[in-house]
C-alpha positions in Angstrom: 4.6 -12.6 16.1 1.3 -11.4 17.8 -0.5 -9.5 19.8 -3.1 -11.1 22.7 -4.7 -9.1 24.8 -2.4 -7.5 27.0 0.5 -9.5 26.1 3.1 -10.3 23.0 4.3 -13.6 21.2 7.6 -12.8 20.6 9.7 -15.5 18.6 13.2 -15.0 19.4 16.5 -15.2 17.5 18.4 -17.9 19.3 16.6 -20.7 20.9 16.4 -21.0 24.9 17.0 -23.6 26.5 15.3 -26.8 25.6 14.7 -25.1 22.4 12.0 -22.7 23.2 11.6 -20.4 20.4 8.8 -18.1 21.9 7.9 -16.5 24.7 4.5 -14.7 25.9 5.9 -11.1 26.8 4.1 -8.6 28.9 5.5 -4.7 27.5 7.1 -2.8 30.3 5.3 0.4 31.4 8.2 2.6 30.2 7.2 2.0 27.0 3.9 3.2 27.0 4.9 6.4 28.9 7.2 7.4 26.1 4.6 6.9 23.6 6.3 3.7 22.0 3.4 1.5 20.5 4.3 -2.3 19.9 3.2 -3.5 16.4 3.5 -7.1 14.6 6.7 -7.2 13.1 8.7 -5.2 15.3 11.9 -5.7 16.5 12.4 -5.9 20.7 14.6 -7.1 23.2 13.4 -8.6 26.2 14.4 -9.2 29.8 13.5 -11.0 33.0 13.2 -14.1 31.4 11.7 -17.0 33.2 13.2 -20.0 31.2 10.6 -22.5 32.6 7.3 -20.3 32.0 8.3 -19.3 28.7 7.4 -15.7 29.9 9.4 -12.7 29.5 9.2 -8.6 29.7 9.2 -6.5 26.5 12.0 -3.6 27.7 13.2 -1.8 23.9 11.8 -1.6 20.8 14.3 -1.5 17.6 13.9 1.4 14.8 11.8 0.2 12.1 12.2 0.6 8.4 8.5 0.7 7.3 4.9 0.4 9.1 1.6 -0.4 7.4 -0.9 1.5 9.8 -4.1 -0.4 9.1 -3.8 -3.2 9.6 -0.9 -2.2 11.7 2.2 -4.4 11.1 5.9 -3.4 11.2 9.4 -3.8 9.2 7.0 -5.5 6.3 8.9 -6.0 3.1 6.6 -6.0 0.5 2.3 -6.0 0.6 0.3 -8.5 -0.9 -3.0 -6.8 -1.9 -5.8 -9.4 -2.3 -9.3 -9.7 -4.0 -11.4 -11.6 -5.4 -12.9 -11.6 -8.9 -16.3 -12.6 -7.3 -18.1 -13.1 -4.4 -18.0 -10.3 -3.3 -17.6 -8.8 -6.7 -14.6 -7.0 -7.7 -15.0 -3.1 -7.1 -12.1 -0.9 -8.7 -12.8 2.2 -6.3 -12.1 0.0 -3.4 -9.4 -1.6 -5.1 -7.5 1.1 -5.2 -7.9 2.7 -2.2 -6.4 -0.6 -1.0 -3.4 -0.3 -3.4 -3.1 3.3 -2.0 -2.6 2.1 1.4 -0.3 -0.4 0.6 2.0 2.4 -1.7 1.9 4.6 1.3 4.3 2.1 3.2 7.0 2.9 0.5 7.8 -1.0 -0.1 7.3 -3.1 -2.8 3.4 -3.8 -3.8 2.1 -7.2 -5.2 -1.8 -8.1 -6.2 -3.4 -11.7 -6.3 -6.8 -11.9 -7.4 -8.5 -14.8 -5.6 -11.5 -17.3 -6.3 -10.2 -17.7 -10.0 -12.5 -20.1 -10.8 -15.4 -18.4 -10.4 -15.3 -16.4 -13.3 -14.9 -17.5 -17.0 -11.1 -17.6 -17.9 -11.7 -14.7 -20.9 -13.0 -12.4 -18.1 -10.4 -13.2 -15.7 -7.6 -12.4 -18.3 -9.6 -9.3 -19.2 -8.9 -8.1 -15.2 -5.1 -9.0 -15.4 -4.6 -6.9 -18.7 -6.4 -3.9 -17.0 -4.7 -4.4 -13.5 -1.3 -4.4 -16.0 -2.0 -1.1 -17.4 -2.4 0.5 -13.4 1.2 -0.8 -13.2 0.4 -3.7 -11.7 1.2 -7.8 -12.6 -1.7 -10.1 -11.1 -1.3 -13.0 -10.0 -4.5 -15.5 -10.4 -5.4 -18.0 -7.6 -8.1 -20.3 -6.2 -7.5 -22.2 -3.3 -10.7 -24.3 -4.0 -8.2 -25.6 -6.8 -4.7 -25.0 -6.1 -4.5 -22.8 -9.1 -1.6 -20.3 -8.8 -1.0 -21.5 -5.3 2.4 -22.9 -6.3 3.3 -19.5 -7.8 2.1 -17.5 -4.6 4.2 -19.4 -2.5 7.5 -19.0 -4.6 6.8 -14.8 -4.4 6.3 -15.2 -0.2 9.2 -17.3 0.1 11.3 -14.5 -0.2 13.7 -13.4 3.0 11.1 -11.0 4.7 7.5 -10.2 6.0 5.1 -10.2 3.8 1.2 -8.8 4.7 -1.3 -10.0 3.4 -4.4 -7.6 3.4 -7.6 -7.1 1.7 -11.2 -6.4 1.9 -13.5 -8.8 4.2 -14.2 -12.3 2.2 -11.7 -12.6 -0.6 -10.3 -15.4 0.7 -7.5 -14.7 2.9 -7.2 -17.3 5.0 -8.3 -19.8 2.4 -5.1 -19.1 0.6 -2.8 -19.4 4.0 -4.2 -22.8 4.6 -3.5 -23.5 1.2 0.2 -22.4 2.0 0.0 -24.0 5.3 -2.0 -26.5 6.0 -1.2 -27.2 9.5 -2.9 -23.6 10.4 -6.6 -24.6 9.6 -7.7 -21.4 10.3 -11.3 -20.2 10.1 -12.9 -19.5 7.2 -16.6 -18.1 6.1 -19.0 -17.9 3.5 -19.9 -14.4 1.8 -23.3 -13.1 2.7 -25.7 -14.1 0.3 -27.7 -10.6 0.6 -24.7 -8.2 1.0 -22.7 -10.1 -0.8 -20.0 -8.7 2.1 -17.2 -10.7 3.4 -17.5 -12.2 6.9 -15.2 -11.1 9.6 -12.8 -14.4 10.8 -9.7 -13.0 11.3 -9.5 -11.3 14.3 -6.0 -10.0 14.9 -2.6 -9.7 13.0 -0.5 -12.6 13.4 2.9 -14.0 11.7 3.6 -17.1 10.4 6.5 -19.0 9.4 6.5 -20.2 5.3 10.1 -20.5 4.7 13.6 -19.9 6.1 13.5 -15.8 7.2 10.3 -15.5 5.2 7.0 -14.4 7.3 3.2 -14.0 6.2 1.3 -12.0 8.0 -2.8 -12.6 8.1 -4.9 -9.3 9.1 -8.4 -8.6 9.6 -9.9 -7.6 6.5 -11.9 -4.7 6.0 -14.0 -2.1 3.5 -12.6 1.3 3.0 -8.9 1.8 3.6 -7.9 5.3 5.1 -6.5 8.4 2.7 -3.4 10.6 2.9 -3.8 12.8 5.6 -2.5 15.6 2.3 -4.2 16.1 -0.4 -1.0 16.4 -2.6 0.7 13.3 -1.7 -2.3 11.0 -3.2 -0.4 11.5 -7.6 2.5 9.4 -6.5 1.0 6.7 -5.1 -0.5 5.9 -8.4 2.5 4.0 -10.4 0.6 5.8 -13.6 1.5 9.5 -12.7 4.8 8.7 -11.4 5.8 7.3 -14.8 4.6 10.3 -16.3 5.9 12.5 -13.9 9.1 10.5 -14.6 9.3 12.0 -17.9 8.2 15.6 -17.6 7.2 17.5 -14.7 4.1 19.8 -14.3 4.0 23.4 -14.6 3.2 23.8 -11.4 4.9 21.9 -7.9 1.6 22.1 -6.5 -0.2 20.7 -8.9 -2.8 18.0 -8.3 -3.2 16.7 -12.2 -6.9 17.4 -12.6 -5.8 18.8 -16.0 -5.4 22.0 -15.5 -2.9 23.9 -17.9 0.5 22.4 -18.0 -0.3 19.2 -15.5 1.9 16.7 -17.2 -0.3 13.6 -16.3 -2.7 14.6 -19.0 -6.0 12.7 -19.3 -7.4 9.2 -21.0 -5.4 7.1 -18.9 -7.7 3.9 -17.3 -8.1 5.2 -13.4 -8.4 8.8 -14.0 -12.0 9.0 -12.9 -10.9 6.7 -9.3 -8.4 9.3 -8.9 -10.6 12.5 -9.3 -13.0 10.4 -6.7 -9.7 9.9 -4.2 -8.9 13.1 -4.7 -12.4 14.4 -3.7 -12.7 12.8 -0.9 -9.2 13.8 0.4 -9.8 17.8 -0.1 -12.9 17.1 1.5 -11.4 15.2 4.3 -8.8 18.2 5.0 -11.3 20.8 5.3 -12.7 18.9 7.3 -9.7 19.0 10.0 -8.9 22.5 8.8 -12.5 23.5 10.6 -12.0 21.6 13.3 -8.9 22.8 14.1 -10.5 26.4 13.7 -12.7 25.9 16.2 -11.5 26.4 19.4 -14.5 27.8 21.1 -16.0 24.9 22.9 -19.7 26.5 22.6 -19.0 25.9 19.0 -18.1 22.4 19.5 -21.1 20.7 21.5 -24.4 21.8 20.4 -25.8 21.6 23.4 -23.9 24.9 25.0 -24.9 27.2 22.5 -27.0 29.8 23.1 -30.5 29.8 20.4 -31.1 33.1 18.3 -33.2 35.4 19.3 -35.7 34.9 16.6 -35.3 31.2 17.5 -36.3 32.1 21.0 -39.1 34.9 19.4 -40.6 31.6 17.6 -40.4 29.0 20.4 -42.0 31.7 23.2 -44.0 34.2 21.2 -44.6 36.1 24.9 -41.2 36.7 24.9 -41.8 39.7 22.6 -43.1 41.8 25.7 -41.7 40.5 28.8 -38.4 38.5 27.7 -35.5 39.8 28.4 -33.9 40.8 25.1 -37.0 42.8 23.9 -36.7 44.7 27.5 -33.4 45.7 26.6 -35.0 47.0 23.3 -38.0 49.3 25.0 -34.7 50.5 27.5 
């Protein structure tokens, strides 16, 4: 259900006795020799239970069926993207790199745009027509009013996890003490200057809505990673794969920047955001394709390779006559 510090809430399938329901697990070192790393969400079986304690020992983790890496939670069935329509303002290129990391998990993707009220209802239908033509059916919500609250708990209550992520200061945990208002959980103001959201949400946590139905709260942040390859960045946009749905491009490697027989084509809303994506991941492999080149470690830290010689001409202009290159010259 969590993860503190060093140790793991871990809510368990049959009450204990008395009716515990959790226990705070330590992770046996096994684990961590074999590389197994313990996400929200997963699936474990524990041992050397002490009843009256509550404390137990994390000793197998279960397969899982999906993993959102940032913020890390496991076994999630569907994402919840959130933003808001202002304060902080909505910005498509982040947008989408947040619907990108939510397609990569391979589960069902939903969008709520929060703090509805703050923008005139004509401009806020304007956003859900737009964010319908990316392939994509908003819903509208403002927990200062309760609009669409109703609706947003209906589409959580479904049998499953459900993650909730999102840049810093679109409301968040408003909305999941709007779901649940037992929680109270901390809540900020957007900076006035920035006009950035403020960091309360520390750490990924579960929590019950409805019978088998789990919402998880992460830590929001500004600039969700890219696929590691270039090529797999077209299907995660739901416009190329209906395209690609109905003819394929000339080409298997192609990466639909209209070149001659791409079968994406051009005019379609988010083409410019995905030439930008795409950009920046070619840019990002060659970066790891030179790193990966260079295996000399002078190469690697500045500070063990050797200057030039006209470097070392400029910096000691003596060195002409009595350094040690221009001596192997006159020899």
């Amino acid at each position: 259900m969590a993860l503190e510090a060093n140790y793991c809430r871990v809510w368990l399938d049959q009450p204990g006795p008395n009716g515990l329901e959790q226990l705070l697990c330590v992770r046996r070192t096994r684990l961590g020799k074999t590389g197994q790393q313990i996400c929200v969400g997963d699936r474990v079986q524990v041992d050397g239970i002490d009843w009256p304690q509550g404390r137990g020992a994390i000793a197998a983790l279960e397969p899982r069926h999906s993993l959102l890496e940032r913020p890390a939670v496991a076994n999630c069935t569907r994402v919840v993207v959130a933003v808001a329509l202002d304060q902080p303002q909505l910005d498509p290129l982040q947008l989408t790199r947040f619907l990108l990391t939510a397609e990569r998990t391979g589960v069902a993707v939903e969008l709520v745009l929060t703090k509805a009220d703050l923008l005139p209802a004509a401009a806020a239908q304007a956003w859900c027509e737009r964010l319908q033509g990316w392939g994509y059916g908003p819903l509208l919500v403002s927990a200062q009013q309760g609009t669409g609250i109703d609706a947003l708990r209906q589409r959580l209550s479904q049998p499953g996890i459900a993650v909730l992520c999102g840049p810093s200061g679109v409301g968040k945990s408003s909305l999941i003490n709007a779901l649940l208002p037992q929680l109270s959980l901390r809540v900020s103001a957007v900076s006035g200057r920035l006009q950035r959201g403020r960091h309360t949400t520390r750490h990924v946590e579960l929590y019950p809505l409805a019978e088998r139905a789990l919402l998880a709260d992460t830590p929001g942040f500004n600039r969700p990673d890219l696929p590691v390859d270039p090529g797999a960045l077209g299907p995660l946009f739901p416009e190329i794969r209906q395209r690609l749905a109905h003819q394929s491009c000339r080409f298997s490697n192609c990466l639909h920047r209209g070149d001659p027989g791409c079968a994406v084509g051009s005019g379609w809303d988010r083409q410019g955001l995905y030439r930008i994506c795409l950009d920046d991941a070619l840019a990002q492999a060659e970066r790891v394709s030179q790193r990966g080149r260079r295996d000399d470690p002078q190469l690697l830290d500045q500070r063990l390779r050797q200057p030039s010689r006209r470097r070392r001409r400029q910096d000691d202009p003596a060195a002409e006559d009595s350094g040690p290159i221009n001596q192997g010259r006159a020899d």
